[in-house]
C-alpha positions in Angstrom: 108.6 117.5 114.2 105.5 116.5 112.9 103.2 119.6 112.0 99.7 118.4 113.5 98.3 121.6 111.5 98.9 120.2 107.8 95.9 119.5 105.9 95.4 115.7 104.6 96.0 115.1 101.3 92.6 113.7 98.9 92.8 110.6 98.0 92.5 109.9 94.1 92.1 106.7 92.2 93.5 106.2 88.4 91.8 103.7 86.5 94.2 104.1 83.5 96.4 101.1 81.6 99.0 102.8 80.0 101.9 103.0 81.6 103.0 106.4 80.2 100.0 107.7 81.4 100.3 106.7 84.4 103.4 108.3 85.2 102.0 111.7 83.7 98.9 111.2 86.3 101.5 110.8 89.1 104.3 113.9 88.1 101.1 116.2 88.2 99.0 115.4 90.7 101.2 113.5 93.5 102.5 117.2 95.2 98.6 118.0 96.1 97.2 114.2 95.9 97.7 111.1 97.3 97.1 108.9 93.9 96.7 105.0 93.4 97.0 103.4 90.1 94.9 100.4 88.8 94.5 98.9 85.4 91.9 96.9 85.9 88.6 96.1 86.8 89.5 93.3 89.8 92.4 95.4 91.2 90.0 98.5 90.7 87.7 96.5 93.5 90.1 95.7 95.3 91.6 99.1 95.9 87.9 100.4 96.7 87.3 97.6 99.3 90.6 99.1 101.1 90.7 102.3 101.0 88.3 105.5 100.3 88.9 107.8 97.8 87.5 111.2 97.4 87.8 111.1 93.3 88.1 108.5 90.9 89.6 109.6 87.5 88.6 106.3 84.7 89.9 106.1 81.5 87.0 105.0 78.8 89.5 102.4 76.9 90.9 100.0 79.0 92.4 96.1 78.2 90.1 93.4 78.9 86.6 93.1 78.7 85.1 95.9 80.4 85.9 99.6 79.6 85.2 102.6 81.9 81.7 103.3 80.9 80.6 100.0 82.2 82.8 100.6 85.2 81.2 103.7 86.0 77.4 101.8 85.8 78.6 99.1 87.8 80.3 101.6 90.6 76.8 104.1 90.5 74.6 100.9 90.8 76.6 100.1 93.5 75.1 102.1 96.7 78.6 102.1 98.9 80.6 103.5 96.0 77.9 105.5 94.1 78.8 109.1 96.4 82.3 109.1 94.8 82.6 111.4 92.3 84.3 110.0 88.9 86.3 112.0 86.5 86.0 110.1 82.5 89.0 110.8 80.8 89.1 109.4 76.7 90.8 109.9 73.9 87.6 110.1 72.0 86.3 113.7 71.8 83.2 112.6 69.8 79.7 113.9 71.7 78.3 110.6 71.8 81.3 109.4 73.6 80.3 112.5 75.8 76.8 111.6 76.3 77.6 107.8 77.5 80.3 108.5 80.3 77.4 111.2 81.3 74.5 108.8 81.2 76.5 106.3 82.9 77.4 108.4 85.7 80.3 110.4 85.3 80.4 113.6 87.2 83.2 114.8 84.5 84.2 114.1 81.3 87.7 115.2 80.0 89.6 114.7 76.9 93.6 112.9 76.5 96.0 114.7 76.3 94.3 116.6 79.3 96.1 119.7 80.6 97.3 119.3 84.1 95.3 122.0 85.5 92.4 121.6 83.5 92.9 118.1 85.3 93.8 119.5 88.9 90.9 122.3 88.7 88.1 119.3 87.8 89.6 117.1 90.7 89.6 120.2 93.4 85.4 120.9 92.1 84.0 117.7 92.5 85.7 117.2 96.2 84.3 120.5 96.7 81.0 119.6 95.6 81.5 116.3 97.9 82.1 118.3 100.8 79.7 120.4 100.9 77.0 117.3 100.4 78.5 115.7 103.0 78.4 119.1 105.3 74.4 119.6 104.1 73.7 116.1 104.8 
């Protein structure tokens, strides 16, 4: 029997392309979660066009052309995606590193290796924060 009481599980986006790190994301967060993985900046779109998310956690370096800084612009420019909140994770812990995610949009930045509830506790504010926009609004 299906218990019509349990709670819906947020939906969280990975932008990460490492493997390995993708699998940590998913051990840690898929119990509370529902989590999609993308490694790119097409299947990134595409992901968004299907489905909403109530967090997006980006990774700063990623293969190809465009890292997660310019991701973030391009998703805060963007008026149907700019109310998600986004998590920057990097391996950089230099401040100007900091300051860029921040001035690009990102609600959060975090540094690799992050701890998992360090992780989980940033995730659970800014859906917090989201709800209660959404209930002011």
């Amino acid at each position: 029997m299906i218990n019509s009481n349990m709670e819906k599980k947020s939906r969280v986006l990975i932008v990460e392309d490492e493997l390995e790190s993708q699998k940590y994301f998913e051990l840690i967060l898929k119990k509370k979660f529902d989590v999609d993985f993308c490694d790119t900046e097409k299947s990134m779109y595409r992901l968004l066009r299907n489905q909403e998310y109530d967090v997006i956690v980006m990774d700063i370096s990623l293969k190809g052309g465009v890292n997660g800084v310019d991701l973030i612009k391009e998703l805060k420019r963007n008026t149907s995606d700019i109310s998600i909140p986004i998590i920057c994770l990097s391996a950089h812990a230099f401040s100007e590193d900091r300051l860029k995610a921040e001035k690009a949009g990102a609600d959060i930045y975090l540094t690799k290796p992050v701890n998992s509830k360090i992780l989980i506790a940033a995730i659970d504010q800014l859906i917090a924060i989201s709800l209660d926009e959404k209930k002011s609004a």
